[in-house]
C-alpha positions in Angstrom: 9.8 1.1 -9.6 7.9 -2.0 -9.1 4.4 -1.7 -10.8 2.6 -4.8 -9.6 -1.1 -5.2 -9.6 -3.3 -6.0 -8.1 -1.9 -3.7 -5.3 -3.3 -4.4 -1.4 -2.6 -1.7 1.6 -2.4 -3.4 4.8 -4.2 -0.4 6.9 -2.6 -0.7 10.2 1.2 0.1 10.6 4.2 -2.0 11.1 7.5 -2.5 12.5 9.7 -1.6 9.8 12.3 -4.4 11.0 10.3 -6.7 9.5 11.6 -8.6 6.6 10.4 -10.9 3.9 9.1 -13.7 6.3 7.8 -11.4 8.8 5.7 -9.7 6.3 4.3 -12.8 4.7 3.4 -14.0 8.4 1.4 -10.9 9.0 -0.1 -11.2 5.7 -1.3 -14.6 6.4 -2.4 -14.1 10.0 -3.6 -10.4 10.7 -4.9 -10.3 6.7 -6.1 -13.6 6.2 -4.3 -13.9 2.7 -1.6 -16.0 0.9 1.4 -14.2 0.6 2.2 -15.8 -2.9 -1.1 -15.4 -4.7 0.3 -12.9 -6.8 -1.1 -9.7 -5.2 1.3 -7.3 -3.6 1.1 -5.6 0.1 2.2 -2.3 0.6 3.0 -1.5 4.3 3.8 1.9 6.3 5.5 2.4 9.6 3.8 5.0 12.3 5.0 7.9 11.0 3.9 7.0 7.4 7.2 8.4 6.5 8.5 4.7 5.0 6.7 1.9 2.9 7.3 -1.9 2.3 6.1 -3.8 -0.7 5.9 -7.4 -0.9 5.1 -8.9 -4.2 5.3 -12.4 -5.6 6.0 -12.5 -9.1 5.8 -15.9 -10.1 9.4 -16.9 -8.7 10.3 -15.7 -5.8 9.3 -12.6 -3.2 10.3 -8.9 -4.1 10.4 -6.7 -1.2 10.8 -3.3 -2.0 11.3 0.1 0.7 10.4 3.5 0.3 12.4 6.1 2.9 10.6 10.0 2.5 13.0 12.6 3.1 10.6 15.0 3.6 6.6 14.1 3.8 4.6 11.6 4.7 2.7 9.3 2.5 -0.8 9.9 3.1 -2.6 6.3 4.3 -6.5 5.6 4.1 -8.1 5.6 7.5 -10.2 2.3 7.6 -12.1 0.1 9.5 -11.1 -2.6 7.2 -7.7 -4.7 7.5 -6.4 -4.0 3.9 -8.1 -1.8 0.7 -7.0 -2.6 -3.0 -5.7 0.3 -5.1 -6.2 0.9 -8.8 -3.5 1.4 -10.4 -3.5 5.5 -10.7 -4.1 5.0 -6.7 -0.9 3.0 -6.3 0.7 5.9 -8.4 -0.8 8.8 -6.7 0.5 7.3 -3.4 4.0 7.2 -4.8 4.1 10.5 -5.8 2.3 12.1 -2.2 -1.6 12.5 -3.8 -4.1 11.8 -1.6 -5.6 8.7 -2.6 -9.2 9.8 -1.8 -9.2 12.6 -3.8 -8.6 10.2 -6.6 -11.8 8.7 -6.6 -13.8 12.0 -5.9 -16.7 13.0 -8.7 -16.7 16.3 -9.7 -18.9 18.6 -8.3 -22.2 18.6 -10.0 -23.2 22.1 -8.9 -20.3 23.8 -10.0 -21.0 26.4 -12.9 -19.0 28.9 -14.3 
């Protein structure tokens, strides 16, 4: 598994067709960043039942896919274009956690 950081999701679905120049052409003009400035992009289709990453690594482009079987990955709902992920994020999405729930405090009214 590729473990790049810092890790981007690009919000809004895409055409899973798309290949390594179509994704850096979306990252430029619907994102407004470089493709090569070492971040990596993870994108979903409609169904958020596949992923794309695109990640620079100092070289050359990686692009990496992610097919469910069974599932779907579960996706932030934003206003915004793109939201970073912290590295337990990135894995929580890999292995079907809900993102969100990551970042939720515990209760502080909750006694035994």
């Amino acid at each position: 598994m590729i473990q790049p950081h810092p890790i981007w999701l690009a919000i809004e679905p895409v055409d899973m067709r798309l290949g390594i120049d179509g994704l850096s052409l979306r990252v430029q003009q619907a994102l407004g960043r470089a493709p090569c400035d070492g971040a990596a992009i993870a994108f979903s289709n409609r169904r958020r039942d596949r992923m794309k990453l695109l990640a620079w690594d100092g070289t050359g482009v990686w692009l990496a896919q992610l097919r469910l079987h069974r599932g779907r990955f579960i996706w932030p709902d934003s206003l915004e274009a793109v939201q970073r992920l912290s590295p337990a994020q990135w894995q929580g999405l890999n292995l079907g956690m809900d993102r969100q729930r990551l970042e939720q405090p515990a209760p502080a009214h909750w006694q035994l």
